[in-house]
Structure formats: C-alpha cells, structure tokens
C-alpha positions, 0 to 999 in steps of 0.5 A: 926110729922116729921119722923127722916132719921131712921123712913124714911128709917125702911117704906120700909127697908123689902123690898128687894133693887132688888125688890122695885120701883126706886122711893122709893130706892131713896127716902130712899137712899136720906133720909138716907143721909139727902139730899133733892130732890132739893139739889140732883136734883142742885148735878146731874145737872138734873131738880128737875122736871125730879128727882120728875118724877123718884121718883114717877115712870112717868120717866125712868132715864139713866143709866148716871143719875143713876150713877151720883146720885150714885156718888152724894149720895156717894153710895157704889158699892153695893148700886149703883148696886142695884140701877141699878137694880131698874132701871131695868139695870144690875149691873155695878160693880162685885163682884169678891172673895178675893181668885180669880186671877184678885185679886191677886195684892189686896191679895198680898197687905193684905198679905203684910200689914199683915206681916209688921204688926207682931209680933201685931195682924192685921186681915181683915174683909168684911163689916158684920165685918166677919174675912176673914184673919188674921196674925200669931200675931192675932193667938196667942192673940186669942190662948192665951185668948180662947185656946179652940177656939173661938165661932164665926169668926165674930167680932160682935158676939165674941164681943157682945156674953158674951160666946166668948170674951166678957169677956176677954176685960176690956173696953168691954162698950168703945169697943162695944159701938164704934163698934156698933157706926161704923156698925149702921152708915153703915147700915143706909148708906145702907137701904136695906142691909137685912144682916146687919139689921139682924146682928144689931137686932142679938147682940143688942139681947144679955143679958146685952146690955145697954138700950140706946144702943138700940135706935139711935143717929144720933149725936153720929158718931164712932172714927176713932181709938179705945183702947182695953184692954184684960185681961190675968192671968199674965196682961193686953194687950192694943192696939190701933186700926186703920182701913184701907180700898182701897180708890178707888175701881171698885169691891164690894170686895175691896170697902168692906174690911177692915184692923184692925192693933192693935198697942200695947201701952205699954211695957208689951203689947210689951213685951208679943209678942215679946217673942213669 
C-alpha cells in the first residue's frame, strides 16, 4: 500500500534534523512537498544518479548543491540549515534576536506597522505562533475580554485552551480550525521541527476538539484571511484578519515572524476602540 507524504514523513519525524542522515532528510523533505527524485534531480540541474548516490549516502554533495536543493524545495532557512548540518557543514544563515542592533531597521519596521495599525489590535508572532509584540490596541481587547490576564502568551494555546480565550470567540470552530489549518501546513513543510510537532499533539490534546480535526487532510489548505468574533457583556467585536510576513530574508528571524492586523468590520466593532 502506498504511504501519504504524512506517513513518509512521521518514519523518521523522531529524529533530530542534526543528527539524521543527509539521505533521509532529504527524502522527507522531498516527500513532504510531493516532489519526486527525478523531478528535483531536472530542478537542481544535477543527474537523477548523482541525487539517488546522495539520498543512499555513496555521494557527499557541495554545499552549492545543497543550497540549490534548498532553493528547489522552497526550504526555509531553518530547513536549509539543517540540512547543511546533515551534510556535515555549517549552518549558512543566522539566527539573530528580534532585540538585537543588526535588527534594528526590521523592529523599527514592526513598530511602525504596529502604530499605524491603532486604535485596532495588531500583534506579532515567530513561527510556534509565540506572541513577541503587541500594540497598545491589542492591550485593551485582551484587557477587556481576560482582565485577569491571560493564561498563555501563545496563540495556540489561548485558542485552543478552553480556560484562556476560548470561550470569549464566538466563531471559536471557524477560527481554530483555520489556525490549526495554518500551523499543521507548516509542520508538514518542516518534518523534524520537534517543536512544532509537540505544539500540534499539545492542543489537539485539549477537551472538546472535534474528532476530525485529528486526522489530516492535504486537500483542505488555510485562507489567507480569517473573521473573528469576540463576545463582550455590551456586544460583539468582529475583525478580519490579515498576516504579513518579509518576503526575502537572510536571517531565521525575519524569515519567521509574522504580523497579525485585525481590521474591524463593523461600526460598533469601530466604535467601541475609538472611545478608548
């Protein structure tokens, strides 16, 4: 019988992307992308022969090869990192911190897109959806829906987790449901992100999660924009959402984050934070 790209991926997913051969990274990478050795063999503009010696470990490719494959796969910098590793070189991209001074110019860049985004919430996130920054809009819906503050500073898991926001978003099945849409997507574009595996496993763990959200569907790909409802004591505050990521990046960083503005879709949605 013939294994799905999920089943390939899930033989070796234990394994750690800096410890596991060149051969079988590759092979989930491809796998996970649904790309075959031929066709990525034509792509890289190398023999299928020289890809299959490689994949069984008989040939130690460049580090020109392994960036062209990585570039072929649309691997992320993280992904290409590792799979550098595995071909026993360094790591050809950094990872610096959101904070640091060669970031300045990204930070100022968020900071900016932050404000303009006010008196309506904005926030940021890095790719395991960990909130990183926040403008002052975002401050006052979630003071206004968890005064006491809220249980996790993770999307996920203030989602998913019928103690934190859960309860407060009236479209909670048409929210989750696409944010879990988004981050399994991502984790089945990058097999051995041990991270984001336990995450996934993590909310699907959570009471009430519908059956069917447990098992994978390749046809059924995120929307590039969400509504969201939340429910306060005097109405309702809807949002549509949009995400925004750098488009061409040389560091991990600001390859990863991503920028959640959520732009109100009613007047009492308007009305409510203009008055605060």
């Amino acid at each position: 019988m013939q294994r799905s790209c999920y089943q390939l991926f899930m033989t070796v997913h234990r394994r750690s992307l800096f410890t596991a051969p060149l051969g079988d990274v590759l092979r989930e990478l491809r796998g996970a992308r649904g790309v075959s050795q031929l066709e990525l063999a034509l792509r890289c503009e190398i023999s299928p022969r020289h890809l299959s010696f490689v994949e069984t470990g008989k040939s130690q490719p460049s580090r020109e090869i392994i960036e062209r494959i990585g570039e072929e796969l649309e691997l992320s910098l993280r992904e290409r990192n590792g799979l550098h590793l595995a071909a026993g070189y360094a790591p050809r991209y950094r990872e610096t911190p959101l904070d640091a001074p060669e970031l300045t110019i990204i930070r100022e860049a968020i900071e900016a897109t932050l404000g303009q985004q006010l008196p309506y919430p904005a926030f940021v996130a890095d790719r395991h959806w960990n909130i990183v920054m926040a403008n002052a809009g975002m401050a006052t819906l979630m003071q206004a829906l968890r005064p006491e503050g809220l249980a996790h500073d993770n999307v996920l898991r203030q989602l998913f987790d019928p103690t934190d926001l859960r309860p407060f978003v009236v479209n909670w099945e048409e929210v989750a449901g696409d944010l879990l849409r988004h981050f399994r997507y991502d984790v089945m574009r990058s097999p051995f992100d041990a991270e984001g595996r336990a995450l996934l496993d993590e909310v699907l763990a959570y009471p009430d999660i519908p059956t069917h959200w447990r098992r994978l569907d390749l046809s059924d790909a995120p929307l590039p924009m969400l509504r969201t409802v939340f429910a306060l004591p005097e109405g309702q505050l809807s949002f549509l959402s949009t995400i925004a990521q750098f488009g061409t990046a040389w560091d991990l960083t600001v390859q990863e984050v991503r920028v959640e503005a959520m732009h109100p879709t009613d007047d009492f949605t308007r009305d409510w934070f203009q008055a605060r």
